[in-house]
TORKOL-4160 file (C-alpha; in steps of 0.2 Angstrom, whole numbers, padded with zeros to 4 digits, m for minus):
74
<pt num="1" X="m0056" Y="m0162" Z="0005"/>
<pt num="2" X="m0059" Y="m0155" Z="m0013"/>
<pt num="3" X="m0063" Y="m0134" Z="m0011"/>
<pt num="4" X="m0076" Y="m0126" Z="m0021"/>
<pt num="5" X="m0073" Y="m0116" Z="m0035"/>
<pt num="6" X="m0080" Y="m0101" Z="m0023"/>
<pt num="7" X="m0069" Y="m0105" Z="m0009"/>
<pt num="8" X="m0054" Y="m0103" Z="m0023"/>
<pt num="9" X="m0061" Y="m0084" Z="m0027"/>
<pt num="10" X="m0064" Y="m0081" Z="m0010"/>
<pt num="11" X="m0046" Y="m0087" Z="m0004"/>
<pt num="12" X="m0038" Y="m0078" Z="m0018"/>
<pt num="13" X="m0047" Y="m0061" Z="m0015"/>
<pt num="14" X="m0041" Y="m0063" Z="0003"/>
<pt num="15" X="m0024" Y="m0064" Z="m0003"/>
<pt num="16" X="m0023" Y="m0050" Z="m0013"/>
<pt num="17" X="m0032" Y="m0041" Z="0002"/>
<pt num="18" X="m0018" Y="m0044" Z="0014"/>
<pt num="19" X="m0005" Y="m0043" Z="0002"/>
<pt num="20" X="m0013" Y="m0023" Z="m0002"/>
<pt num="21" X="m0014" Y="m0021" Z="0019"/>
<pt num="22" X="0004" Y="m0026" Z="0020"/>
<pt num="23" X="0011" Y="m0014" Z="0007"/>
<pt num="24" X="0000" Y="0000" Z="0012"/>
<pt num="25" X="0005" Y="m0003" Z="0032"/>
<pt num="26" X="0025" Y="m0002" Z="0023"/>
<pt num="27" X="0025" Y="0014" Z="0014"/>
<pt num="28" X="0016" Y="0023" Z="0028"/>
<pt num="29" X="0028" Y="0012" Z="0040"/>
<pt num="30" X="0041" Y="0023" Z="0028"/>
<pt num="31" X="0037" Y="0039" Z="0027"/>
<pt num="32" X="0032" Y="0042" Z="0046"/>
<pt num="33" X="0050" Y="0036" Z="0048"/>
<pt num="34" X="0058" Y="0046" Z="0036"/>
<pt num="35" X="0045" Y="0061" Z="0039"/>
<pt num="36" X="0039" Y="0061" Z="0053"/>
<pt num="37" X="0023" Y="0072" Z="0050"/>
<pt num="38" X="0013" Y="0063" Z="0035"/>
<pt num="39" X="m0003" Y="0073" Z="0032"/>
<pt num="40" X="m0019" Y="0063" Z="0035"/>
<pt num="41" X="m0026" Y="0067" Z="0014"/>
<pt num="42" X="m0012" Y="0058" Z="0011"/>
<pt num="43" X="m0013" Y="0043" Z="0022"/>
<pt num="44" X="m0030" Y="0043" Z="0016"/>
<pt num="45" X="m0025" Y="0041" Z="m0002"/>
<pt num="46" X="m0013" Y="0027" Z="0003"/>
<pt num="47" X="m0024" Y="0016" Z="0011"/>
<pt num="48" X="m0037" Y="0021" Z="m0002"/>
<pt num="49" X="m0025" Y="0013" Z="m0015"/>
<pt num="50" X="m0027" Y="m0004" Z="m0022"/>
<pt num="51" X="m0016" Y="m0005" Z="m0035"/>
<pt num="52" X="0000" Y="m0016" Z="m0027"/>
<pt num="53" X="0012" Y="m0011" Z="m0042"/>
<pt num="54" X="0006" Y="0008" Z="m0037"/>
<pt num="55" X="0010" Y="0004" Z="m0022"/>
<pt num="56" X="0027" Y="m0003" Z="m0025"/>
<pt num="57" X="0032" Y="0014" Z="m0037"/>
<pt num="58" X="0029" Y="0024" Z="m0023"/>
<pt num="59" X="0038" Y="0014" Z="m0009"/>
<pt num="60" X="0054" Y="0015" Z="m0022"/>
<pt num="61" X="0052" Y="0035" Z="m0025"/>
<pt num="62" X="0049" Y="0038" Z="m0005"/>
<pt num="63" X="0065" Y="0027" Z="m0002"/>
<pt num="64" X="0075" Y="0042" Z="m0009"/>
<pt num="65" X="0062" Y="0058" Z="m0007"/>
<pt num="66" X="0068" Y="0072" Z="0000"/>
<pt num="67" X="0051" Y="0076" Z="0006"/>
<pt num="68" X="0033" Y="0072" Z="0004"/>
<pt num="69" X="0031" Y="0085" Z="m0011"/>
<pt num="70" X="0042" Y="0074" Z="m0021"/>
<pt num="71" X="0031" Y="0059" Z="m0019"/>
<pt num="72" X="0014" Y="0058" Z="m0031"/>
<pt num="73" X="0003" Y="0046" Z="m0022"/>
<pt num="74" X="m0011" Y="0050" Z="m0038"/>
């Protein structure tokens, strides 16, 4: 079965879609375990961000954070 060139987008966009999801759902997965009390501005901004390198600089800071002030999410 030959796919159309709009299934390929489509599939692609979905990828990157889930692979976004799956680092937001991480870092937050992260910083509710190492803080317990993450304020909901800044689970907003994390869910809000799409950028997956972004995503992956913040994971690495909040791997060694002390506390939330230490980790720009903008």
């Amino acid at each position: 079965m030959q796919e159309s060139p709009f299934y390929e987008v489509v599939l692609q966009r979905g990828i990157a879609q889930g692979e976004t999801r799956a680092k937001q759902a991480t870092l937050l997965k992260l910083l509710h375990h190492q803080f317990q009390n993450v304020p909901e501005t800044m689970i907003t901004q994390i869910r809000a961000l799409q950028d997956t390198e972004q995503l992956d600089a913040i994971f690495e800071k909040s791997l060694t954070a002390k506390s939330l002030e230490d980790i720009d999410i903008l």
